[in-house]
Each structure stands twice: as C-alpha cells, then as structure tokens.
N, CA and C of each residue as an Amber inpcrd file, in Angstrom:
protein
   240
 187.7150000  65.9200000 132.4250000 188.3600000  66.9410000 131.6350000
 189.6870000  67.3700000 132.2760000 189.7810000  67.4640000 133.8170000
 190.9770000  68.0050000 134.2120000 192.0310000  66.7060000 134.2990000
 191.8750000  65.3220000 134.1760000 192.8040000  64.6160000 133.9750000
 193.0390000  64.0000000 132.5870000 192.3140000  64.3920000 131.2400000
 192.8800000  64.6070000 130.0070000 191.8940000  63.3890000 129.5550000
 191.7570000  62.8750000 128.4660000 190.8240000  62.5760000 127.6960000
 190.4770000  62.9220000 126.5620000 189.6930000  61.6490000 125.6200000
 189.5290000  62.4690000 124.2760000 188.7020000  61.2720000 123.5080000
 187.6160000  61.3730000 122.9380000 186.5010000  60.7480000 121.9460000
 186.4960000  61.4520000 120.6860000 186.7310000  59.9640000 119.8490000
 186.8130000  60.3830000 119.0140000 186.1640000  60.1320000 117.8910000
 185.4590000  60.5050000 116.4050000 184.5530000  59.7720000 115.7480000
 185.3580000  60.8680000 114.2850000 186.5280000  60.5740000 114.0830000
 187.3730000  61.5760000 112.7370000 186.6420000  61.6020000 111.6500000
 186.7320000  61.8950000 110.5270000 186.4060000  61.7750000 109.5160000
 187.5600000  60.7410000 108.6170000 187.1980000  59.6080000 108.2500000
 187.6860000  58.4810000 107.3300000 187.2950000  58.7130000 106.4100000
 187.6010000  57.6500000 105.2160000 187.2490000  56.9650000 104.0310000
 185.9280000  56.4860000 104.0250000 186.0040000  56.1150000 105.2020000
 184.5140000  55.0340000 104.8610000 183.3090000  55.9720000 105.2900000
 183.4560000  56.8510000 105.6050000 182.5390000  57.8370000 106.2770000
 182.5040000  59.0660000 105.3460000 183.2420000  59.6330000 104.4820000
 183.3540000  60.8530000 103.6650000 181.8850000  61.1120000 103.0790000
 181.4810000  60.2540000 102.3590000 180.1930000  60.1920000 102.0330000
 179.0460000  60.6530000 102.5750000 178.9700000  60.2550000 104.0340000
 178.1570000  60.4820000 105.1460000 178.3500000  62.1460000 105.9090000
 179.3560000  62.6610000 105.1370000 179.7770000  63.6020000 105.8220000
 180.8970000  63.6210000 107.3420000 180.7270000  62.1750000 108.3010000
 180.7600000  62.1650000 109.5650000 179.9810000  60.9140000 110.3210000
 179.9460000  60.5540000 111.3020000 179.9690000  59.7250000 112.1600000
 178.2520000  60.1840000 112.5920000 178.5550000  61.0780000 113.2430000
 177.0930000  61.4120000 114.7530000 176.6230000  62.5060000 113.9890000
 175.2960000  62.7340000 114.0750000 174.2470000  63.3030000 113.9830000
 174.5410000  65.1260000 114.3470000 174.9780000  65.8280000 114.1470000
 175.0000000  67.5240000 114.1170000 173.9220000  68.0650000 115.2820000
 172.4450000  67.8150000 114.9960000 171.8530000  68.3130000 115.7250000
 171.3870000  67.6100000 117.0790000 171.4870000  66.4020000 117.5550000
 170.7900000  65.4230000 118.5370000 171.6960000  64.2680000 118.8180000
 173.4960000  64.4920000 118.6550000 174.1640000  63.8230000 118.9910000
 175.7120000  64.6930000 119.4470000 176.0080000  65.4520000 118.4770000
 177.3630000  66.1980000 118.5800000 177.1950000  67.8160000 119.3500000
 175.8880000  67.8400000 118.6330000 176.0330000  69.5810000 119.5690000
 175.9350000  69.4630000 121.2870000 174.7580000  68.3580000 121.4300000
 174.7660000  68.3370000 123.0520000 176.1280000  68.0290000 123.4100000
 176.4470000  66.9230000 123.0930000 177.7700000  66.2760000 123.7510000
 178.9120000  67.6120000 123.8030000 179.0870000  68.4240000 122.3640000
 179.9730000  69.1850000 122.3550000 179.8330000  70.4860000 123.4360000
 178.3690000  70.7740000 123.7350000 177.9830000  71.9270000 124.7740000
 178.5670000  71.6000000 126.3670000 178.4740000  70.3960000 126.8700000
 178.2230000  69.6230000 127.8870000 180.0990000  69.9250000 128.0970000
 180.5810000  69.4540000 127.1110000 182.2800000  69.0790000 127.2630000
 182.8510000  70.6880000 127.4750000 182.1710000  71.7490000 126.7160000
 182.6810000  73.0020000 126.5820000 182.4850000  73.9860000 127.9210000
 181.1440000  73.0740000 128.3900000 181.2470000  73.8900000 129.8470000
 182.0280000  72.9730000 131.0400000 182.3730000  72.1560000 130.6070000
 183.0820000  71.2040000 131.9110000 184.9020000  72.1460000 131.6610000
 185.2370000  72.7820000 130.3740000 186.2570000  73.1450000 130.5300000
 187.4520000  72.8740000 128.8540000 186.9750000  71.6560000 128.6390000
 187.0170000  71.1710000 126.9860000 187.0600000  71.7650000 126.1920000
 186.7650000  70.6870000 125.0320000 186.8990000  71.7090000 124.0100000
 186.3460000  70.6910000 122.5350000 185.5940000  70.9380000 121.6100000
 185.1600000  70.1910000 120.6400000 184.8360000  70.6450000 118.9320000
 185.6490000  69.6400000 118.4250000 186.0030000  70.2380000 117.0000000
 185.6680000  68.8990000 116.0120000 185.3870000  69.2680000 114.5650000
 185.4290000  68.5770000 113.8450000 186.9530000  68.0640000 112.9960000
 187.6310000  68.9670000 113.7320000 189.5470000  68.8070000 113.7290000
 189.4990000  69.7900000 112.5160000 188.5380000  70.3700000 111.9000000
 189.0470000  71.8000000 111.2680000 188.0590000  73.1590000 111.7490000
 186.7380000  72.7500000 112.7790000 186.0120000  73.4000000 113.2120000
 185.5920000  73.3480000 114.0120000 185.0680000  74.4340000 115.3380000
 183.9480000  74.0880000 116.6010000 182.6480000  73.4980000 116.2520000
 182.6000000  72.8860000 116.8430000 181.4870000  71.7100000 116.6110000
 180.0080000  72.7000000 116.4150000 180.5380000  74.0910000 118.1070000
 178.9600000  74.7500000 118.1960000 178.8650000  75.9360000 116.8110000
 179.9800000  75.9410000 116.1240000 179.5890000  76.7680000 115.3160000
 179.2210000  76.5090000 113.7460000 178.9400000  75.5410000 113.6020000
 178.8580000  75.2230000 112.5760000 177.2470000  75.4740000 112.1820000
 176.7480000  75.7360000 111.4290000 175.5370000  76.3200000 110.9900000
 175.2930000  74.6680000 110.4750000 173.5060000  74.6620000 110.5850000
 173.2550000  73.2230000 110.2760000 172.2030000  73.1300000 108.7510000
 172.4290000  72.2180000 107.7550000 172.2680000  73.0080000 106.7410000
 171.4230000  71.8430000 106.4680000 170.7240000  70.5650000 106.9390000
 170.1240000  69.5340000 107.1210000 169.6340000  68.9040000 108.4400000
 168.4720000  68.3790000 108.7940000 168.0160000  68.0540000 110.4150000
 168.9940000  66.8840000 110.3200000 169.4740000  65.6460000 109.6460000
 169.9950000  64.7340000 109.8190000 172.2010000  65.1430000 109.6500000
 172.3240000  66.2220000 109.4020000 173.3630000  66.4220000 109.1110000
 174.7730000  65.8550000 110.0570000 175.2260000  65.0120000 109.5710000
 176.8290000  64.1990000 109.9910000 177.9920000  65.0810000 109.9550000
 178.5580000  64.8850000 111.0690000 179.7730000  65.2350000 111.1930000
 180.9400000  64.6180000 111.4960000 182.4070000  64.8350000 111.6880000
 183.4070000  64.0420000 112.2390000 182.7630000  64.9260000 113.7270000
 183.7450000  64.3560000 114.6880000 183.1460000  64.8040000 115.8130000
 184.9310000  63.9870000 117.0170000 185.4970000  65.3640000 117.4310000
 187.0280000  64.9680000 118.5970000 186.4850000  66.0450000 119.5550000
 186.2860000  65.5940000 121.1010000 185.9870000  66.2260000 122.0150000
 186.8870000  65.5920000 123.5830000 186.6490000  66.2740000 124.2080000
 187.4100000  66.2690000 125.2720000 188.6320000  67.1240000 126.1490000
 189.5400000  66.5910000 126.7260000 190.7070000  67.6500000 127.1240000
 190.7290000  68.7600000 126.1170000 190.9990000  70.2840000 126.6580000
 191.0670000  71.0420000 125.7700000 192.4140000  70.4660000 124.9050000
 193.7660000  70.4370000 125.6280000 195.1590000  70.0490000 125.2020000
 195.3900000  69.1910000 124.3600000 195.0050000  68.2050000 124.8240000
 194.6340000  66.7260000 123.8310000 193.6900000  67.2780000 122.3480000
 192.5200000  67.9530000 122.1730000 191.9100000  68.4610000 120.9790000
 192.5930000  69.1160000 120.0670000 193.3400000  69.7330000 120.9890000
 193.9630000  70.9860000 119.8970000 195.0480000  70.2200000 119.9000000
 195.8600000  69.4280000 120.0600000 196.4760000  68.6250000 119.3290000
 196.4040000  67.6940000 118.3460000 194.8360000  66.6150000 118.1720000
 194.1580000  66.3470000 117.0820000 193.8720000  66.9980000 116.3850000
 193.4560000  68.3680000 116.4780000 192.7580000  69.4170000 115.5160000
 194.2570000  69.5610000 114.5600000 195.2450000  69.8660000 114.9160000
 196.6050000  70.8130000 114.5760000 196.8590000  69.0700000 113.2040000
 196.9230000  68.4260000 113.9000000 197.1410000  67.2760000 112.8270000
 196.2720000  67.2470000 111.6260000 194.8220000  67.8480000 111.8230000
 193.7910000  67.6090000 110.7010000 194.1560000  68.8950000 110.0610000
 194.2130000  69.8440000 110.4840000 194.3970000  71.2220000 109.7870000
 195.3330000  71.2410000 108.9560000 196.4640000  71.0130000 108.9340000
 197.4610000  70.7250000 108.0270000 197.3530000  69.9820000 106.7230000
C-alpha cells in the first residue's frame, strides 16, 4: 500500500448483467476490509465497497482496491 498499487475487476459490458466481477459477501468485502486497514482504500469506482448494504448472499460487484491515491483516481474517472 505505501508503494502504490491497484486491482482491479471494473464494471464492463460483458459483466453489467452480473452486476460485477467478485462475490459482495465472501470475496470483495474481506479483501476490501484487509486493504482499508493496511491504509487503502476500496470502491466500486462510484462506492465503498464496506458500505454497500447486501441485498442477495451471491451479490456481484465491480470491485478497484488498493493505494488510497491510485483509487481515488479510478473512482474520479467512473464518477463522472
């Protein structure tokens, strides 16, 4: 985290359907908890990953984690 980095699983075309890439409850929240205490930071590039209320056990998300700097620079591109 302190020398910058960034994983990424966006939301595409081919994925819209699916909602997302990784799994909400047993793929993105751990990973996103883990990155947030190392210093990070993790978004669906319009939302925090941990806040998202889960509205299905299988529920998909896009999923950009890593450097805080690097995120919020992917995020700023999706938000728009």
């Amino acid at each position: 985290m302190t020398r910058g980095g960034i994983f990424m699983y966006p939301m595409d075309s081919k994925l819209k359907g699916q909602g997302g890439k990784l799994r909400l409850m047993y793929e993105a929240n751990p990973m996103a908890f883990l990155v947030e205490q190392a210093g990070g930071a993790a978004t669906t590039g319009r939302q925090r990953i941990l806040d998202i209320q889960p509205e299905k056990l299988h529920q998909r998300v896009p999923v950009i984690l890593g450097s805080k700097n690097e995120v919020d620079r992917v995020a700023s591109y999706h938000a728009g």
